[in-house]
VOGU-343121 format. One record per residue (C-alpha): residue number from 1; x, y, z. Coordinates in steps of 0.02 Angstrom, whole numbers, plus 50000, padded with zeros to 5 digits. Example, Ala and Ser with C-alpha at 12.3 -4.5 7.8 and 13.67 -1.06 7.14 Angstrom:
+-----+-------+-------+-------+
| num |    c1 |    c2 |    c3 |
+-----+-------+-------+-------+
|   1 | 50615 | 49775 | 50390 |
|   2 | 50684 | 49947 | 50357 |
+-----+-------+-------+-------+
END
This chain:
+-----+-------+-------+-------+
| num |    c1 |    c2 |    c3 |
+-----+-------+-------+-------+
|   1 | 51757 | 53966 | 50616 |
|   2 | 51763 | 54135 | 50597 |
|   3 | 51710 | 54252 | 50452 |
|   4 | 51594 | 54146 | 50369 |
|   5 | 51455 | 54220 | 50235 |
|   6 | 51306 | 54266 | 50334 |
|   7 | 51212 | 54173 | 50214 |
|   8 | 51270 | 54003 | 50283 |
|   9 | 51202 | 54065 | 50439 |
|  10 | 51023 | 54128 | 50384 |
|  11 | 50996 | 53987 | 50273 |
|  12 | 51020 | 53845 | 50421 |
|  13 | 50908 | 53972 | 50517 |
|  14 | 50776 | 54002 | 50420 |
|  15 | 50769 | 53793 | 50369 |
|  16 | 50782 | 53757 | 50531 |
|  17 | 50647 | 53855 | 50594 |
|  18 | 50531 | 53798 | 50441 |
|  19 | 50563 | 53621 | 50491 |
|  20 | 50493 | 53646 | 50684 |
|  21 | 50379 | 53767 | 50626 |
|  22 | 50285 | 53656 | 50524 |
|  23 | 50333 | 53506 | 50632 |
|  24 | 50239 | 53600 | 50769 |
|  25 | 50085 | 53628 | 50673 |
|  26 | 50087 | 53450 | 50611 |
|  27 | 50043 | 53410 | 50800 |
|  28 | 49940 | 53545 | 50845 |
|  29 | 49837 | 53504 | 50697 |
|  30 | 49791 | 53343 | 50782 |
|  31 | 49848 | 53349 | 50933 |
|  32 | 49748 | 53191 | 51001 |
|  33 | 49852 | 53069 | 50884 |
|  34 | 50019 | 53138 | 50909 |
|  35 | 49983 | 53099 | 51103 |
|  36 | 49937 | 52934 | 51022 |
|  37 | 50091 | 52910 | 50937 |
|  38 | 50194 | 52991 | 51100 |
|  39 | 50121 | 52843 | 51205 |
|  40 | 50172 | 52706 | 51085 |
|  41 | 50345 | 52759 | 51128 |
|  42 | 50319 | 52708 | 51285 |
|  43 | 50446 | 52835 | 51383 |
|  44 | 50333 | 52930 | 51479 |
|  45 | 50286 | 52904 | 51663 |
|  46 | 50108 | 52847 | 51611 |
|  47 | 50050 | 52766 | 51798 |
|  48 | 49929 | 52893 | 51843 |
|  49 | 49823 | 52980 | 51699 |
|  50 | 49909 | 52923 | 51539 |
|  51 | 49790 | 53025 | 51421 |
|  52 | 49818 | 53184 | 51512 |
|  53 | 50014 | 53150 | 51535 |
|  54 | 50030 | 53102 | 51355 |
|  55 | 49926 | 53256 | 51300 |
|  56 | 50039 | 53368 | 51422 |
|  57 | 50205 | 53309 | 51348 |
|  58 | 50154 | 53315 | 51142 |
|  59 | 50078 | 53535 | 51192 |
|  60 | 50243 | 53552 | 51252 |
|  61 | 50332 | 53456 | 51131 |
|  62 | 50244 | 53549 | 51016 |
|  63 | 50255 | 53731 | 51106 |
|  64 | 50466 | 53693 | 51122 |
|  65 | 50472 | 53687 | 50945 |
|  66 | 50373 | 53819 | 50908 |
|  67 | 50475 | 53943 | 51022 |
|  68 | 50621 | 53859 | 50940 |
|  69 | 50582 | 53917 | 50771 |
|  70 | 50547 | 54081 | 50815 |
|  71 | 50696 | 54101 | 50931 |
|  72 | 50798 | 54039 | 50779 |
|  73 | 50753 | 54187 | 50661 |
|  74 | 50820 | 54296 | 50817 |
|  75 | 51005 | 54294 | 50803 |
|  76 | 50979 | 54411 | 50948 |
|  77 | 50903 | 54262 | 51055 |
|  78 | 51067 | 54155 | 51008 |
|  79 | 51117 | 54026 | 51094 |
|  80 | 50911 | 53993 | 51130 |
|  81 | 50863 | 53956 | 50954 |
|  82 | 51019 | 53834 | 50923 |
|  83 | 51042 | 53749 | 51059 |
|  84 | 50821 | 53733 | 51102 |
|  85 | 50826 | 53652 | 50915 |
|  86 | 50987 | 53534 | 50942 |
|  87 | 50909 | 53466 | 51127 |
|  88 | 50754 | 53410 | 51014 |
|  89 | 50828 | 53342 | 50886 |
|  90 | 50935 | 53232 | 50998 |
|  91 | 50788 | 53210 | 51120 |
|  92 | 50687 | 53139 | 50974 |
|  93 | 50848 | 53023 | 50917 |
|  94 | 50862 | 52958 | 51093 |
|  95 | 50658 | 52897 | 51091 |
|  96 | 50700 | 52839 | 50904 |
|  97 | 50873 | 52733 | 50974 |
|  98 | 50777 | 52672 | 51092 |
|  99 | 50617 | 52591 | 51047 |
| 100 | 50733 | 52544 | 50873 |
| 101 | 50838 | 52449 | 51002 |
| 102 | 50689 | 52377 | 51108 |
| 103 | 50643 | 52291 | 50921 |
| 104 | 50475 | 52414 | 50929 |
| 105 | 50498 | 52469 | 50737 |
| 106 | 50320 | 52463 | 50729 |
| 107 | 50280 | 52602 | 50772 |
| 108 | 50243 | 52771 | 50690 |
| 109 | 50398 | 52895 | 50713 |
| 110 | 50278 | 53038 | 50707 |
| 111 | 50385 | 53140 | 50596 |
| 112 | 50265 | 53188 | 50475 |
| 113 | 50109 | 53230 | 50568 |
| 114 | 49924 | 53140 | 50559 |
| 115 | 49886 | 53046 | 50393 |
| 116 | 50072 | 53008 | 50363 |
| 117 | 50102 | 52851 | 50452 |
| 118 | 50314 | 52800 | 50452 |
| 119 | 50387 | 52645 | 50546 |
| 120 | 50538 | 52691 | 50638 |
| 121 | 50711 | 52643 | 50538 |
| 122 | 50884 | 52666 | 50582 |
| 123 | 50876 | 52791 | 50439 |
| 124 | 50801 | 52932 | 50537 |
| 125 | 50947 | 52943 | 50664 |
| 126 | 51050 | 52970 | 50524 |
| 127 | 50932 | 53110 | 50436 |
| 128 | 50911 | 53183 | 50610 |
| 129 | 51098 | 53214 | 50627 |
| 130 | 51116 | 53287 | 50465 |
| 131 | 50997 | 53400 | 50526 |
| 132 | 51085 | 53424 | 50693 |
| 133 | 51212 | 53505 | 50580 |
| 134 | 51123 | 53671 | 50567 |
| 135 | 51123 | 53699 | 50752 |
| 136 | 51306 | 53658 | 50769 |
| 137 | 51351 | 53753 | 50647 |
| 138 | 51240 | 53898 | 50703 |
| 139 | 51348 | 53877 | 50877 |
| 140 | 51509 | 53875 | 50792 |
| 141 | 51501 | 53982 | 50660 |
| 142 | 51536 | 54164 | 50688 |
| 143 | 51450 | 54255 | 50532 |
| 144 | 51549 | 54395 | 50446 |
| 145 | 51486 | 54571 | 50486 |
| 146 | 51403 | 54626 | 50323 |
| 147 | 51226 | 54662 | 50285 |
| 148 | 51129 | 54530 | 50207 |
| 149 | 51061 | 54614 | 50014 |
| 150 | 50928 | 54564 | 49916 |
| 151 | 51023 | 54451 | 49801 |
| 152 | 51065 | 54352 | 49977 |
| 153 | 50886 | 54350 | 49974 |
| 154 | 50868 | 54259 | 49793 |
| 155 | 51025 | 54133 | 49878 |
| 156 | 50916 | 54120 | 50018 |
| 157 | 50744 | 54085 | 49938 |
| 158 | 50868 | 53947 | 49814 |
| 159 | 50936 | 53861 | 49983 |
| 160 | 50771 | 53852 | 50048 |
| 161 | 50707 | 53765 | 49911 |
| 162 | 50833 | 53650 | 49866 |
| 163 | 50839 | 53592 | 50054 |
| 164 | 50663 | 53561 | 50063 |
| 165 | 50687 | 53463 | 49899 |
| 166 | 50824 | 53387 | 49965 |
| 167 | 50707 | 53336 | 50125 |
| 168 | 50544 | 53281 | 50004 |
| 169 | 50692 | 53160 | 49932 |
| 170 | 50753 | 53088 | 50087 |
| 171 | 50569 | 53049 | 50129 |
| 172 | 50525 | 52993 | 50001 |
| 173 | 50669 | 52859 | 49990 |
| 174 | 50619 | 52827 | 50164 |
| 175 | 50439 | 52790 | 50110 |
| 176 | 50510 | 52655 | 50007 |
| 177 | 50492 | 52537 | 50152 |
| 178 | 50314 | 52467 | 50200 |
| 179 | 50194 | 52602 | 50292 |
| 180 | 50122 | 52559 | 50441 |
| 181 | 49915 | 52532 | 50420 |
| 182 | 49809 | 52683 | 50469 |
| 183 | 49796 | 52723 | 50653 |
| 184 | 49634 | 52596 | 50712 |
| 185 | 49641 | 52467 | 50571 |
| 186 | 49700 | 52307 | 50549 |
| 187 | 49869 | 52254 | 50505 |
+-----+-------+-------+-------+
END
């Protein structure tokens, strides 16, 4: 596509990098139980030092999306920010798939960081290709050359809000289904 509002285009960026953003801090906040929650996937090499493997992989997991939100509010990075944000969202969908098709929907999807316990569902594939849609898009769509004003701004800070109403929703519905117990505690 060609020609496209630039407002399209800021509005999947700035989301975007909101989501891994605060998806990243979510794990650095407690970084010890995301590593927990990394292991119970059970797709890491965990042979020789599983703590310190498991620890290794959620830093970077939490690192890439950092650098992917900020790379995404850099048009002037582009492809980076796109492409670093699409190869986590299908990364996470392929450790999802799997341990959904292994029968392990036990286990805590670790979407919503520490104190926010969610049983993987068939459901989050599908919310995490919606999401893959800003990426694509971002990819594919060639903005139109125009300055961005500050009533883009007041569309901007409207998309913003509606999408992360739109997300609270989602989870919300998604919550419907029975949380897991607390990390430690009996089921």
């Amino acid at each position: 596509m060609s020609g496209a509002d630039p407002v399209f285009a800021w509005l999947a960026r700035i989301a975007l990098a909101l989501l891994f953003a605060g998806a990243a801090l979510h794990k650095l906040r407690d970084l010890g139980a995301f590593a927990a929650t990394l292991r119970d996937y059970r797709i890491l090499p965990l042979r020789i030092r599983p703590r310190a493997v498991t620890k290794a992989a959620a830093l970077a997991l939490a690192a890439l999306e950092l650098g992917s939100a900020a790379a995404l509010l850099l048009p002037a990075a582009d492809p980076v920010g796109p492409l670093a944000a699409l190869a986590l969202l299908i990364l996470y969908s392929a450790a999802i798939a799997l341990n959904l098709a292994r029968g392990r929907r036990h286990i805590d999807c670790g979407c919503l960081g520490p104190g926010h316990r969610q049983p993987l569902a068939p459901w989050l594939l599908a919310r995490n290709a919606a999401i893959a849609l800003g990426p694509l898009l971002l990819l594919l769509l060639d903005a139109a050359p125009r300055p961005v004003s500050w009533i883009d701004g007041i569309s901007l800070a409207g998309g913003v809000a509606i999408l992360a109403l739109l997300w609270n929703a989602v989870h919300q519905l998604g919550a419907a289904q029975p949380a897991l117990p607390a990390a430690g505690s009996s089921p």
